[in-house]
C-alpha positions as CSV (number, residue, x, y, z in Angstrom):
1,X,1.4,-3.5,-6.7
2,X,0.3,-2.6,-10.4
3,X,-1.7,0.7,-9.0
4,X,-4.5,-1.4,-7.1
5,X,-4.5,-1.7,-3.5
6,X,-3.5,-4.8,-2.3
7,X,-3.3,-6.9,1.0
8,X,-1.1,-9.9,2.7
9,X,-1.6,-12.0,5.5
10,X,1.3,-11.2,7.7
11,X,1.1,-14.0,10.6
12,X,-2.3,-13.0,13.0
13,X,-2.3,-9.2,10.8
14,X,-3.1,-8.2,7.6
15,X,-1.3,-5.7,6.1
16,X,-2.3,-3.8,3.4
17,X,-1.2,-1.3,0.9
18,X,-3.9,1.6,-0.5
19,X,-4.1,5.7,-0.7
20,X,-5.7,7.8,1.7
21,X,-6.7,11.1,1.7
22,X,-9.6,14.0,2.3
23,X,-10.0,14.6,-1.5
24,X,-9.6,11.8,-4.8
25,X,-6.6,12.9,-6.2
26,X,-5.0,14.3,-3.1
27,X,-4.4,10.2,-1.6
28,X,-0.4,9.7,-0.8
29,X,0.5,6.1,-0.3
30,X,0.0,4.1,2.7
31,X,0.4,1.1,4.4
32,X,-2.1,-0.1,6.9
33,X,-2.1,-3.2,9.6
34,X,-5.0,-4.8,11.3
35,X,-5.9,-7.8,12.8
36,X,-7.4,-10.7,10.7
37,X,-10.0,-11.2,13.4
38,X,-11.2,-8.0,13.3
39,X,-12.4,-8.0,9.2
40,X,-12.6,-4.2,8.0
41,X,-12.5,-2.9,11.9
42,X,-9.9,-0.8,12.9
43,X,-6.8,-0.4,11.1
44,X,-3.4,1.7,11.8
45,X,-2.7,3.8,8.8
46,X,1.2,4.6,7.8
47,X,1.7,7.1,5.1
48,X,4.1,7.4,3.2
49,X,4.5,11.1,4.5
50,X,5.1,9.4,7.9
51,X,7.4,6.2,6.8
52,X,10.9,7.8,8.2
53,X,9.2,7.7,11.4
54,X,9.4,4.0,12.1
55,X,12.7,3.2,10.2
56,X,16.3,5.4,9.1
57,X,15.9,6.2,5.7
58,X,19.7,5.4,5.6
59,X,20.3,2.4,7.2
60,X,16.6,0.9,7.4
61,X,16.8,0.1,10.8
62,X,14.2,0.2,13.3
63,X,14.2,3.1,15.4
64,X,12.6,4.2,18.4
65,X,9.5,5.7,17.6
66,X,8.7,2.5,15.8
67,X,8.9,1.1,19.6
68,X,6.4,3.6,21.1
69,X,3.9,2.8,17.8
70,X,4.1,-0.8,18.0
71,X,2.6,-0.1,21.9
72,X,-0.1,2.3,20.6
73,X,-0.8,0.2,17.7
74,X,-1.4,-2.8,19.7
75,X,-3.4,-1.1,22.1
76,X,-5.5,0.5,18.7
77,X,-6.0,-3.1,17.8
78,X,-7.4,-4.4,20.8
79,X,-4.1,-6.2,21.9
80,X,-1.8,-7.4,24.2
81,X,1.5,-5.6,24.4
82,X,3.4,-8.9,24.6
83,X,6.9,-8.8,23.7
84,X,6.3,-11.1,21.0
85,X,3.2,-9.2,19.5
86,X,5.1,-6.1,19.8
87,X,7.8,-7.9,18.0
88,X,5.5,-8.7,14.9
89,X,4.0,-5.7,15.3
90,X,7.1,-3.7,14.6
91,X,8.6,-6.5,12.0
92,X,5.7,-6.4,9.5
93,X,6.3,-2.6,9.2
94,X,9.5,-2.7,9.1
95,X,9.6,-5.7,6.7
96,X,7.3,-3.8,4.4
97,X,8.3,-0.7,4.4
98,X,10.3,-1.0,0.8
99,X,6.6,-1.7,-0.9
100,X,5.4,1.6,0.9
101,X,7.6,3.4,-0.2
102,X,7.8,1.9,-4.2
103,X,4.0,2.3,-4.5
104,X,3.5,4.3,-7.0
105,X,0.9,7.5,-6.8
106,X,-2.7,7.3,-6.7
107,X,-4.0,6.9,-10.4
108,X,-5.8,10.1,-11.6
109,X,-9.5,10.7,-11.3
110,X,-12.1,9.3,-13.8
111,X,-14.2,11.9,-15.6
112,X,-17.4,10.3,-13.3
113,X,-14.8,10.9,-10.1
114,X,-14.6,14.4,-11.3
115,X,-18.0,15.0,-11.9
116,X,-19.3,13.9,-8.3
117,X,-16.4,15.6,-6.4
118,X,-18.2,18.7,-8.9
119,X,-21.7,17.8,-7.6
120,X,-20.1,17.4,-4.1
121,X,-18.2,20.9,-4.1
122,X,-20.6,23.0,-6.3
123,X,-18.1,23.8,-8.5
124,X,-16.8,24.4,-12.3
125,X,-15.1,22.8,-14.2
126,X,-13.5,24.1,-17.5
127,X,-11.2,22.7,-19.7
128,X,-9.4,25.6,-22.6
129,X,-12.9,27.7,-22.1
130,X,-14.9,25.1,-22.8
131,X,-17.4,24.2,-19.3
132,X,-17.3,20.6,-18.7
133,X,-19.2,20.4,-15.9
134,X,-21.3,23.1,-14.1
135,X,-22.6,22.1,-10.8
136,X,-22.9,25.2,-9.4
């Protein structure tokens, strides 16, 4: 994964890798699954804060939470909670669950992220006295 988000075809999903949060710099991990048909629609976000929910961190086996997602998740996605789609459903997390949780950490913010986040915020910023940015 190198530090970029990144994205795979995982039979009729695509299941992608990328960092979400409310603030640049706060992002954790995450793995998200939608449906190929559906472009940049809805997606079902899994972050890493959330991964020991749908497989034991000790023996990596499905457990039953992962069940009771894979029925919300295909109904998020427009779906029919088949047997089969709830099958893939539950196999591509599970099967990618190791990427999750190797993905390394959101890279820092660039000085321009810091300066709109400043601008956004009215805030601050100053580095051993010296003010870097005043947007307030």
């Amino acid at each position: 994964m190198a530090g970029k988000p990144s994205s795979k075809q995982y039979g009729e999903f695509v299941l992608g890798f990328s960092w979400v949060g409310e603030r640049k710099g706060e992002e954790e991990p995450s793995m998200w699954l939608g449906r190929r048909s559906m472009g940049r629609g809805r997606a079902w976000i899994i972050p890493l804060s959330a991964a020991h929910e749908y497989a034991d961190s000790q023996t990596g086996e499905p457990t039953r939470a992962l069940v009771q997602r894979s029925y919300e998740i295909a109904a998020h996605l427009d779906l029919q909670p088949t047997r089969g789609t709830l099958f893939r459903i539950a196999s591509a997390i599970v099967d990618n669950l190791p990427d999750l949780i190797r993905m390394p950490e959101a890279p820092l913010p660039t000085a321009k992220d810091l300066e709109r986040m400043a601008e956004r915020d009215g805030i601050k910023v100053t580095v051993n006295n010296e003010v870097m940015i005043d947007a307030t």
